[in-house]
Structure formats: structure tokens, C-alpha cells
C-alpha positions in Angstrom: -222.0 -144.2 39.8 -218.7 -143.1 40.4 -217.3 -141.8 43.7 -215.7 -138.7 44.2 -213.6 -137.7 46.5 -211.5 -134.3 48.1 -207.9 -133.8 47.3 -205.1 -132.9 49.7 -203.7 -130.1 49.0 -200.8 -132.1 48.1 -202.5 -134.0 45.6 -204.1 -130.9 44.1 -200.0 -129.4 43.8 -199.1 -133.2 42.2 -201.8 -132.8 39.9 -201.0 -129.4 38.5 -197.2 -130.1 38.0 -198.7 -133.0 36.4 -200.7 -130.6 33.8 -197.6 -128.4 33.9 -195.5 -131.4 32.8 -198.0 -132.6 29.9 -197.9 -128.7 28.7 -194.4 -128.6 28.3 -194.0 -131.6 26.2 -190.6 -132.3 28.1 -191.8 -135.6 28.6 -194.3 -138.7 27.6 -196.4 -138.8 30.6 -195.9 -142.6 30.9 -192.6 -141.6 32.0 -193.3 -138.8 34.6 -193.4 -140.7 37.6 -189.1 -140.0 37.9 -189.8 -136.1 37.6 -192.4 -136.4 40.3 -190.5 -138.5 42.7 -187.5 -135.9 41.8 -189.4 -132.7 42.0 -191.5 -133.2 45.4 -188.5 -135.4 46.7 -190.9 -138.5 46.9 -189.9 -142.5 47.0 -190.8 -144.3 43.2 -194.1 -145.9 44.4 -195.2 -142.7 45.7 -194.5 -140.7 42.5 -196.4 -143.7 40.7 -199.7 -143.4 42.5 -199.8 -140.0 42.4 -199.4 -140.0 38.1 -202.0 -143.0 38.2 -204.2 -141.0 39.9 -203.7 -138.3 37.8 -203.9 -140.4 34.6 -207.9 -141.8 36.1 -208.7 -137.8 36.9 -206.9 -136.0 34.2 -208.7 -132.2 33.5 -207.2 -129.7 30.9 -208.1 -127.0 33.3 -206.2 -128.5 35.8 -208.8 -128.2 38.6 -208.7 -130.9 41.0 -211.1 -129.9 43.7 -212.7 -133.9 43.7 -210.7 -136.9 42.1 -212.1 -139.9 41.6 -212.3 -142.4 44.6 -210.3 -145.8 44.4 -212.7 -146.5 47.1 -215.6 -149.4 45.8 
């Protein structure tokens, strides 16, 4: 059974640029840890977790009420 969990509100804003990004097709998302770390002003390892935790929770609506927890 997988865990969910609540998402900050800055996750949820993450998330959506995240799906905002992907839309755009400016960039392959393997890459978009840079724009995120640039965009919310965030250090590298930040701006990765955040796209990995997109990449494990990714919804084409781009609702991110619960994400999946990392949590065992």
C-alpha cells in the first residue's frame, strides 16, 4: 500500500511550474532541476528533490493535494 501524504503549499507551487514547464516543451524534464533552482531562487539539491518528487507524483491535471510519501 502506498502512503500518501499533504503537500506544502510550496510543493504544490513547485509541482505546477513543474507541469507548466513539461507544457511548454522549453525543456526535457531531466533537465529542469536548473529552471527550478533559478525560478524559486533554490540551492541545486533543493531544485533536485523537488523534480524527483514530482517525477514519483506526476498528474496531467496538475493537482497535488497528496504526493506520495518517501516515508516506509
Amino acid at each position: 500500500m502506498t502512503k500518501m501524504r499533504v503537500t506544502t503549499e510550496m510543493e504544490q507551487e513547485v509541482l505546477q511550474y513543474l507541469n507548466d514547464l513539461r507544457d511548454s516543451g522549453d525543456c526535457n524534464m531531466m533537465g529542469a532541476s536548473p529552471h527550478v533552482e533559478a525560478h524559486f531562487a533554490m540551492d541545486r539539491h533543493e531544485a533536485r528533490e523537488y523534480v524527483k518528487i514530482w517525477m514519483n507524483n506526476f498528474q496531467p491535471s496538475g493537482e497535488y493535494l497528496e504526493i506520495k510519501s518517501e516515508e516506509q
